[in-house]
C-alpha positions as CSV (number, residue, x, y, z in Angstrom):
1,X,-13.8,10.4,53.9
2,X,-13.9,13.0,56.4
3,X,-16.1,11.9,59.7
4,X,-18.5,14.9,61.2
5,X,-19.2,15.4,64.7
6,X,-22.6,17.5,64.8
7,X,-22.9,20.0,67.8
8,X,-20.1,18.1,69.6
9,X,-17.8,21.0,71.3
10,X,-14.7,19.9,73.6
11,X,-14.0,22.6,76.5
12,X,-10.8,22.1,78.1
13,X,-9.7,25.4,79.7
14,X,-12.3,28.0,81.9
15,X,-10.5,30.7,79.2
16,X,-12.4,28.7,76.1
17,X,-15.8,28.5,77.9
18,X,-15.6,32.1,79.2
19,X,-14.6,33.3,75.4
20,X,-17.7,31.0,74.3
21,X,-20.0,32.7,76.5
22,X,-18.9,36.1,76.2
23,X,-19.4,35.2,71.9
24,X,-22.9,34.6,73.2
25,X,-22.9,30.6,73.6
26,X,-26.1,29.8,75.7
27,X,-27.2,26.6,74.5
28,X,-24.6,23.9,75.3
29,X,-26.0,20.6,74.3
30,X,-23.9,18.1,73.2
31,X,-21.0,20.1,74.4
32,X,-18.4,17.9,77.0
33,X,-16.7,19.9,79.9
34,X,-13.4,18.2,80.7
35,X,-11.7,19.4,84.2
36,X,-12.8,22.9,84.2
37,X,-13.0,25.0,88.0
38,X,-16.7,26.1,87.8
39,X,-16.8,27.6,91.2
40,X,-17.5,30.9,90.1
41,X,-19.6,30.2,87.1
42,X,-22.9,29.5,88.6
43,X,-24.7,32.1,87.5
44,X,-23.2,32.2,84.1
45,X,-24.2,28.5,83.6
46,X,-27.9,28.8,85.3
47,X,-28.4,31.1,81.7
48,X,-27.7,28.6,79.5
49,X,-29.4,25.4,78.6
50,X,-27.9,22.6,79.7
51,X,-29.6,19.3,79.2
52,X,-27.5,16.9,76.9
53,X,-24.0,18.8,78.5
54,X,-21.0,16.7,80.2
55,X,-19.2,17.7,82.8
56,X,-16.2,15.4,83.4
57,X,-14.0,15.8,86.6
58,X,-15.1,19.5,86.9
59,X,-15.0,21.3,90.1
60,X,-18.5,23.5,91.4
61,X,-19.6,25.2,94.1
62,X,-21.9,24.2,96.4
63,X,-24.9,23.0,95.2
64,X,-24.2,24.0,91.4
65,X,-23.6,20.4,90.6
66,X,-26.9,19.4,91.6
67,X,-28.4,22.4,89.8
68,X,-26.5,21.6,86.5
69,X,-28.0,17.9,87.0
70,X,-31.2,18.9,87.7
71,X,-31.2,21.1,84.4
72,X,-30.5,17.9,82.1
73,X,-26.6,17.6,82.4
74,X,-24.3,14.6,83.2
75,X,-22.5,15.6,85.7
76,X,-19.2,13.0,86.3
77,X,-16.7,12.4,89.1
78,X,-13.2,12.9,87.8
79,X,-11.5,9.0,87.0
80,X,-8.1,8.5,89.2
81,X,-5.8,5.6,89.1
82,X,-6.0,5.3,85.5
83,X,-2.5,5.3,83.7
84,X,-3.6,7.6,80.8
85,X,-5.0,11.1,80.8
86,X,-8.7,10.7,79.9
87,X,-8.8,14.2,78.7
88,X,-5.2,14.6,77.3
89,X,-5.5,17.5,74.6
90,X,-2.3,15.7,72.6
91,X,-1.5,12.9,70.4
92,X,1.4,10.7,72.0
93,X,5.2,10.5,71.1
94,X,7.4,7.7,71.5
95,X,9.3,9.1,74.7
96,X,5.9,9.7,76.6
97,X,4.9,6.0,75.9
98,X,8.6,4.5,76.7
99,X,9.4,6.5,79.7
100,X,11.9,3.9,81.1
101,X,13.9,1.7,79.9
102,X,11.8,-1.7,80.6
103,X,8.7,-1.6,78.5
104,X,7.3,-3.4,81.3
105,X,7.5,-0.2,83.4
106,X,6.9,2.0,80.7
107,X,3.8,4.1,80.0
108,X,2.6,1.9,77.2
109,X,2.8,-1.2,78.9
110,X,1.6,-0.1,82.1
111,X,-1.6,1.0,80.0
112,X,-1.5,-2.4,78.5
113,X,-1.9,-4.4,81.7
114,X,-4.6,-2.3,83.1
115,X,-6.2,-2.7,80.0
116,X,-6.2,-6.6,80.3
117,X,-6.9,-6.8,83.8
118,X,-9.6,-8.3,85.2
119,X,-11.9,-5.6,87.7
120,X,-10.9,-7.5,90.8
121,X,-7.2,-6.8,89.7
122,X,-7.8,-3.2,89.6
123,X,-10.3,-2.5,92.3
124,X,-12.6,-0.5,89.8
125,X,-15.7,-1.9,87.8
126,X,-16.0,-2.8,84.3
127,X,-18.4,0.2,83.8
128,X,-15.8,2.3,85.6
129,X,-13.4,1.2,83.1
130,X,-14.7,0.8,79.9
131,X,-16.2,4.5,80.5
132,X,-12.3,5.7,81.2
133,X,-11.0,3.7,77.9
134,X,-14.2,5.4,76.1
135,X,-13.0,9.6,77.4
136,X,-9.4,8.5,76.4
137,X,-10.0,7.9,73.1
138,X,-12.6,10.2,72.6
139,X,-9.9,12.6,73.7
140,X,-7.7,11.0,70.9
141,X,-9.7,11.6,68.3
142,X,-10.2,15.0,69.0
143,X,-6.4,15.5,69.4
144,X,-5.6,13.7,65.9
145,X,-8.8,15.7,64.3
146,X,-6.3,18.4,65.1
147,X,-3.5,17.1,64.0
148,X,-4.7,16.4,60.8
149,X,-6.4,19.7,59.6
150,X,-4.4,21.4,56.2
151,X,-2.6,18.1,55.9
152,X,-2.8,15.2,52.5
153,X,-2.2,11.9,54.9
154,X,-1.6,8.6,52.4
155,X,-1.7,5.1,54.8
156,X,0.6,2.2,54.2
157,X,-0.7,-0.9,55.4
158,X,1.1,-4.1,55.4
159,X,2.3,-7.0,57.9
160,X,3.4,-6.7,61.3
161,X,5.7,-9.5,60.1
162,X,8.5,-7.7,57.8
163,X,11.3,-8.4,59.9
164,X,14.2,-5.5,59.8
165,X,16.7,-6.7,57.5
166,X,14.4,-8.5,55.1
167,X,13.5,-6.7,51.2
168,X,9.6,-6.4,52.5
169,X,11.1,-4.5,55.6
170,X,13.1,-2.0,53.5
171,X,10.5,-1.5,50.4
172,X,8.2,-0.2,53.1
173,X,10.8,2.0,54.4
174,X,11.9,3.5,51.4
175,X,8.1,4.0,50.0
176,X,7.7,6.1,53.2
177,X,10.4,7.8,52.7
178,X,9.2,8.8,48.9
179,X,5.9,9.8,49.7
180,X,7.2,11.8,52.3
181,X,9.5,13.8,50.1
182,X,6.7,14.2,47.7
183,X,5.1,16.6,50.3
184,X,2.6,13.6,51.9
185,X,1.8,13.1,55.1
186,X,2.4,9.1,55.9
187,X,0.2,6.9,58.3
188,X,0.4,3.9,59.4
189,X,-1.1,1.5,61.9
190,X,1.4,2.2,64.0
191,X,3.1,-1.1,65.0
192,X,6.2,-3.5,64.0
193,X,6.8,-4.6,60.4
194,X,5.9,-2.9,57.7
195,X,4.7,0.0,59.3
196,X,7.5,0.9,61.7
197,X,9.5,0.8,58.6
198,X,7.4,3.4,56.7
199,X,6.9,5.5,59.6
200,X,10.7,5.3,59.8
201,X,11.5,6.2,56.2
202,X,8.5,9.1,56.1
203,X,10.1,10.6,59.4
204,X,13.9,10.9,57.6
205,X,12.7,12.2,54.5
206,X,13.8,15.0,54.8
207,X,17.4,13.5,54.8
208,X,18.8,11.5,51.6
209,X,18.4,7.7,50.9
210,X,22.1,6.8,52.2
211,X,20.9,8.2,55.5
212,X,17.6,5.6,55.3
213,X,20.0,3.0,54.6
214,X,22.4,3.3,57.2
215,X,18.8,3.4,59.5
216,X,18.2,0.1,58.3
217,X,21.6,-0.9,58.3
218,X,21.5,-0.1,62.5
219,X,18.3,-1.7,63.1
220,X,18.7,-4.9,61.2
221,X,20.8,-6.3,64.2
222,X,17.8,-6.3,65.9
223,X,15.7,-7.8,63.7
224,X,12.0,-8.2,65.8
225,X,10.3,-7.4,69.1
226,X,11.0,-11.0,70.0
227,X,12.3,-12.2,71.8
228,X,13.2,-8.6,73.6
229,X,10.3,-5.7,73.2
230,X,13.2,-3.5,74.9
231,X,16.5,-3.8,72.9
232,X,13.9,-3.5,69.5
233,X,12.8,-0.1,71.2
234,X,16.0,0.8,72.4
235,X,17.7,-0.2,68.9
236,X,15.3,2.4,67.1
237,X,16.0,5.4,69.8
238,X,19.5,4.4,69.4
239,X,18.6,5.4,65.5
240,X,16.8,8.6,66.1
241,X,20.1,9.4,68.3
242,X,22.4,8.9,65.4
243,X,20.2,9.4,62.6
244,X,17.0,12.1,63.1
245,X,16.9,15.2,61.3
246,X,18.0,17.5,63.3
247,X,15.8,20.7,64.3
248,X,18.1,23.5,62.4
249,X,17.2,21.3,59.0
250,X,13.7,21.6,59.9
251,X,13.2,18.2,62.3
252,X,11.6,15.1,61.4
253,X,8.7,15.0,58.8
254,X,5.3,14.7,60.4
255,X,4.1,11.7,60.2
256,X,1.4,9.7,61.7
257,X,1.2,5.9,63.9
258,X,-2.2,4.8,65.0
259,X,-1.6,1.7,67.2
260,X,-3.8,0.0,69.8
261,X,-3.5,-1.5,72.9
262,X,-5.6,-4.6,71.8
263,X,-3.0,-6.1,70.2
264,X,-0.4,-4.9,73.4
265,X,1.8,-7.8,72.6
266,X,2.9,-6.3,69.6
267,X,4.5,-3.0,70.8
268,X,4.1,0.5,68.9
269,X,7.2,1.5,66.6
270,X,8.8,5.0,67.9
271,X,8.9,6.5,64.4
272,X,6.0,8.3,64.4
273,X,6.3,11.8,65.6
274,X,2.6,12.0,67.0
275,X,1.3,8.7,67.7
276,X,-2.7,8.3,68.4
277,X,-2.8,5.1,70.2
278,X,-6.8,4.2,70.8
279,X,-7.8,1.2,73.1
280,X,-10.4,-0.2,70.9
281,X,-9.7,-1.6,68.2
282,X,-12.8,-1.2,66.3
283,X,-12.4,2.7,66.3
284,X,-8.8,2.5,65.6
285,X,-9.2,0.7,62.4
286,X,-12.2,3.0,61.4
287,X,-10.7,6.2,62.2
288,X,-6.9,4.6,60.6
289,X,-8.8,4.4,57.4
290,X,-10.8,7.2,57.5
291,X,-7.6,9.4,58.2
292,X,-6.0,8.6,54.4
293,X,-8.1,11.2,52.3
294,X,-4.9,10.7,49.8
295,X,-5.2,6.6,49.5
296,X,-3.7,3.9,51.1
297,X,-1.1,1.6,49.7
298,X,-1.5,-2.1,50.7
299,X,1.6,-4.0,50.9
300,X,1.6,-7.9,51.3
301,X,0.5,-9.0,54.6
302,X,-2.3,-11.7,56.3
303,X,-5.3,-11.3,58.2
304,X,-5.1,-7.8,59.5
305,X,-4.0,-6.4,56.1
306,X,-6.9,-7.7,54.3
307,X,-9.2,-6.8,56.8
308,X,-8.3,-3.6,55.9
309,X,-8.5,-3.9,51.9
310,X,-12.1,-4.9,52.7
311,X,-13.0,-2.4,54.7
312,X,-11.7,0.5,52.9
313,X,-13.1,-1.0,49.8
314,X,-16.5,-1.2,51.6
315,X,-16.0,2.2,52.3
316,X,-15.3,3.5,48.3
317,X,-17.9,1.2,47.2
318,X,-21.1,3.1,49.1
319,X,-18.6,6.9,48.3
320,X,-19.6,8.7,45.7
321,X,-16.7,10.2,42.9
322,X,-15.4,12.9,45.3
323,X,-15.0,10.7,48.0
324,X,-13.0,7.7,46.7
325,X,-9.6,7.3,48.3
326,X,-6.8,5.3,45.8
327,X,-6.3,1.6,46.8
328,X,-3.0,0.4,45.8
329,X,-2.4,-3.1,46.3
330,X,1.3,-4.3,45.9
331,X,2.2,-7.3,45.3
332,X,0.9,-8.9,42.4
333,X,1.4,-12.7,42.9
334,X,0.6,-12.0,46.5
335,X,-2.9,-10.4,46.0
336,X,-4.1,-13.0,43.3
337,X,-2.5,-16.4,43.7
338,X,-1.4,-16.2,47.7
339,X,-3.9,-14.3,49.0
340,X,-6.2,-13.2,46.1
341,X,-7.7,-10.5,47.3
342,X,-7.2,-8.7,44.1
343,X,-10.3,-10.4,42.0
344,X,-13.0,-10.1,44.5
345,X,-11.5,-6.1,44.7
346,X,-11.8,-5.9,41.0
347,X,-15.3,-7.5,40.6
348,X,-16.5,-5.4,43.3
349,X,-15.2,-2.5,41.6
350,X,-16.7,-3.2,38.9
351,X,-19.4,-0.2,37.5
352,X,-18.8,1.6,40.8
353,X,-17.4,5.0,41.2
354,X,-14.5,3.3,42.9
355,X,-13.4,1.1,39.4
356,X,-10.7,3.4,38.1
357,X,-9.1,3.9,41.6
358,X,-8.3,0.8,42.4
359,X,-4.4,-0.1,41.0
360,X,-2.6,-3.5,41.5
361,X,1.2,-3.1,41.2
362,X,4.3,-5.0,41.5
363,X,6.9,-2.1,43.3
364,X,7.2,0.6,45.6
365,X,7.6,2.8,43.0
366,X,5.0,1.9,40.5
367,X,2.6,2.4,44.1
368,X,4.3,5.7,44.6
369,X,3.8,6.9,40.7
370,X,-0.4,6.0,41.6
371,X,-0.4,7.8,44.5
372,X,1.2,11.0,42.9
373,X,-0.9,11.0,40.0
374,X,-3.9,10.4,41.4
375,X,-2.9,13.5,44.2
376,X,-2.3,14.9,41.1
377,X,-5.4,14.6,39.3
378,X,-6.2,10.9,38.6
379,X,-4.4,7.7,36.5
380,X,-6.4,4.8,35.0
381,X,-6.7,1.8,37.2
382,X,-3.8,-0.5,37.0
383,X,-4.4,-4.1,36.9
């Protein structure tokens, strides 16, 4: 289910606001300014209406700032010493967020202690902060609403767990790999386990099965983040090194991680080729769910994974017909005897437009077969 924004327009370049006033643009409420040089658009912005406007780090001349205040606008210093862009116009990739070789040092972890620190640590407030994480992934979800436009995006979800080397750990991989080669976009939540490995087989999709498994072949001799974060991350970029598809064949497939740095300790995978890491948590998971308009496949996992069967299937029990997204829950003696997820699914299913799009399945290819059909035009619920 697509999310709406209302009259909420993103400026990032004096070019786009001078081609939005010169389209006849006056009345800029709800729109947010981001780092623009104003100083010689006084009298351009004295025409317009202004109250409800944000202008974030912009630069004015004398006085203006006062005046666009005065008119109803919220008018905001720029934030420094803040290891992210608050106004990046980009979803990540993996070399941006490991930009040395400790993760320690790295972008991502860098943003991961100054996300845990305490405001005596960083000399800035907790207003001053929260209102920094806030832009940023505001900014991230404008980037990824972007990134996903003309594109079918299926999620796998499953546990952070799946060690590489283990069955779970390549099933994943090689579901990825199959969706991707059926022309879907693959998302995940971005971390270890289960969804490094389908990141990592939708991203060498283009490339045949023997080249998956000699990638999980390489990493299996690194088999988790622990007790070393850096040789798991440099083990993977030692796979893309060896193993990517290479830009004359047409590069990677696209395909999508959505991490956060709430759960810092557990590192993103470098798979994904844009990665839309959020600080909180809350949105992530929304917007991760929101994202799959072509299902989500549910592999076994614990509490994270069924936090997210329940909330997607809160959000196909309130949708009407045309907005269902397929479940798929694989697993069947893990979803009704281990975790049994699968009956309270089922019963609340039950005489809701959601009932004959919820499957329970017992491979990676009985999932895939769902999620193909039902891109297709629809399969009977499995069960």
């Amino acid at each position: 289910m697509r999310h709406t924004r209302g009259r909420v327009v993103d400026i990032t370049s004096l070019a786009d606001l001078d081609r939005r006033l010169e389209d006849g643009a006056w009345y800029l409420t709800g729109w947010r300014v981001h780092s623009v040089d104003l100083r010689e658009r006084g009298e351009a912005l004295r025409s317009c209406r202004l109250a409800g406007a944000t202008f974030l780090g912009c630069r004015f001349a004398d006085g203006d700032a006062e005046r666009v205040e005065e008119a109803g606008a919220l008018v905001l210093p720029a934030i420094v010493d803040v290891p992210v862009e608050t106004a990046r116009h980009d979803l990540y990739v993996a070399r941006e967020l490991f930009d040395t070789l400790r993760w320690s040092d790295s972008l991502d972890g860098r943003a991961y202690a100054w996300s845990k620190a305490t405001p005596g640590d960083t000399g800035r407030s907790t207003g001053e902060t929260s209102l920094a994480q806030a832009l940023h992934d505001h900014a991230i979800d404008t980037a990824l609403d972007h990134w996903r436009a003309d594109r079918r995006i299926v999620g796998v979800m499953g546990g952070h767990a799946a060690a590489r080397g283990t069955p779970l750990f390549a099933d994943a991989a090689r579901l990825g790999h199959r969706l991707g080669a059926a022309g879907l976009t693959v998302a995940t939540g971005g971390g270890p386990g289960a969804m490094e490995a389908a990141n990592l087989g939708a991203r060498l999709s283009p490339r045949g099965e023997d080249v998956l498994d000699r990638a999980l072949e390489m990493l299996a001799t690194v088999p988790s983040y622990r007790p070393s974060v850096d040789a798991w991350i440099l083990s993977a970029f030692d796979v893309l090194a060896s193993l990517d598809t290479p830009a004359e064949d047409g590069g990677p497939a696209a395909n999508l991680a959505i991490p956060t740095w709430h759960y810092g300790h557990e590192p993103p995978n470098v798979f994904g080729t844009a990665i839309a890491k959020y600080f909180r948590n809350a949105t992530r998971e929304a917007i991760l769910l929101e994202v799959c308009d072509a299902g989500i496949v549910f592999l076994p996992g614990a509490g994270g994974t069924v936090q997210e069967v329940f909330q997607d299937a809160c959000e196909n029990y309130y949708a009407d017909e045309a907005s269902v997204a397929p479940m798929v829950l694989v697993g069947r003696e893990h979803w009704t005897v281990d975790l049994p997820a699968w009956p309270l699914l089922q019963a609340l299913a039950a005489g809701r437009a959601m009932e004959q799009h919820v499957h329970l399945v017992d491979t990676v290819e009985e999932a895939l077969e769902v999620v193909q059909s039902a891109s297709a035009g629809g399969l009977p619920a499995l069960g």
